[in-house]
C-alpha positions as CSV (number, residue, x, y, z in Angstrom):
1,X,0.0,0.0,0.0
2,X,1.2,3.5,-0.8
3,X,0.7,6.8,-0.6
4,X,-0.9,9.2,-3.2
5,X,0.7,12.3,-3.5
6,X,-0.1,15.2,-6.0
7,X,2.2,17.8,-7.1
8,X,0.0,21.0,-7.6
9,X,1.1,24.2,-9.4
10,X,-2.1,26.2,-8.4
11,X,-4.2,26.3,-5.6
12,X,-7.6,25.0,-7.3
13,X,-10.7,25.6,-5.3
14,X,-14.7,25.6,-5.5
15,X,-17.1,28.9,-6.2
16,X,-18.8,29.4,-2.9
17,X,-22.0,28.4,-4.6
18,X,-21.0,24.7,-3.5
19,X,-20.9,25.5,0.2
20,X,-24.2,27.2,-0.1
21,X,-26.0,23.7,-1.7
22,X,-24.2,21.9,0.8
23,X,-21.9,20.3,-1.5
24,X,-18.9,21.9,-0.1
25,X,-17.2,23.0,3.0
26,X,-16.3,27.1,3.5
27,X,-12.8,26.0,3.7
28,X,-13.0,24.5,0.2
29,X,-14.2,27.3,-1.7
30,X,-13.1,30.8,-2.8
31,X,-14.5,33.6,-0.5
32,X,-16.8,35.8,-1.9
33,X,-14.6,38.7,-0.7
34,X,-10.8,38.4,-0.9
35,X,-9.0,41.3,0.2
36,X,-5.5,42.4,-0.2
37,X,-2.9,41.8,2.5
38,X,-5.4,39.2,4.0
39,X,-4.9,35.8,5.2
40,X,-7.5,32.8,4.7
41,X,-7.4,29.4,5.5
42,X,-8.2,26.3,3.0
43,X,-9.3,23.0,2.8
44,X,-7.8,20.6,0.2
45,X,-8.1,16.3,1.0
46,X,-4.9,14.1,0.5
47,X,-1.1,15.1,0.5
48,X,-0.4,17.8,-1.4
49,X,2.6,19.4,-2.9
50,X,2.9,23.3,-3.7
51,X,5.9,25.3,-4.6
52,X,7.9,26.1,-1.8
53,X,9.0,29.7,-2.7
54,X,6.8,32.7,-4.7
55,X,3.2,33.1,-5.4
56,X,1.1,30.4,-6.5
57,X,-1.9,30.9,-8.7
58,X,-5.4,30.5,-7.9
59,X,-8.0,29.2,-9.7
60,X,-11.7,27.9,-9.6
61,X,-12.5,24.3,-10.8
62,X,-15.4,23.6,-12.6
63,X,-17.0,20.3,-13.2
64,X,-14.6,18.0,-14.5
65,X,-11.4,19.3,-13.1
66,X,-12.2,22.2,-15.4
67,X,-9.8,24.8,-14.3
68,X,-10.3,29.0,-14.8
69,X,-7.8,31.4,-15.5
70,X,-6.5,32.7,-12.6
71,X,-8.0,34.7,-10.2
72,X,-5.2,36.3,-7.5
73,X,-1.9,34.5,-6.1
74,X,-1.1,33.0,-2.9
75,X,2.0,33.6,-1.4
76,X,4.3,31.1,0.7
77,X,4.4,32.4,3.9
């Protein structure tokens, strides 16, 4: 038995739609408000690898793993 790990170059999350049907957890969805300079916590399931240094886009996924241009950066901290 193994371990799955993913390597991800973005930070990929749910419109906050899917919390409101139930279908998703706060934590796994973009806020309706981001604001410069703020900090926000998020949810992602498994072992996940991001870059260690810079900013890493994010994005919103779609059905399918259907991914959107991006939307701000996260930086490292």
């Amino acid at each position: 038995m193994g371990i799955k790990v993913e390597y991800n170059p973005d930070l990929a999350l749910r419109n906050i739609s899917e919390m409101r049907t139930g279908g998703r957890r706060k934590e796994e969805c973009i806020p309706e408000r981001l604001e410069t300079g703020e900090s926000y916590d998020f949810l992602k399931q498994g072992q996940r690898n991001y870059w260690i240094e810079g900013e890493i886009p994010l994005v919103e996924t779609k059905d399918s793993q259907q991914l959107s241009r991006p939307i701000s950066t996260a930086l490292q901290e």
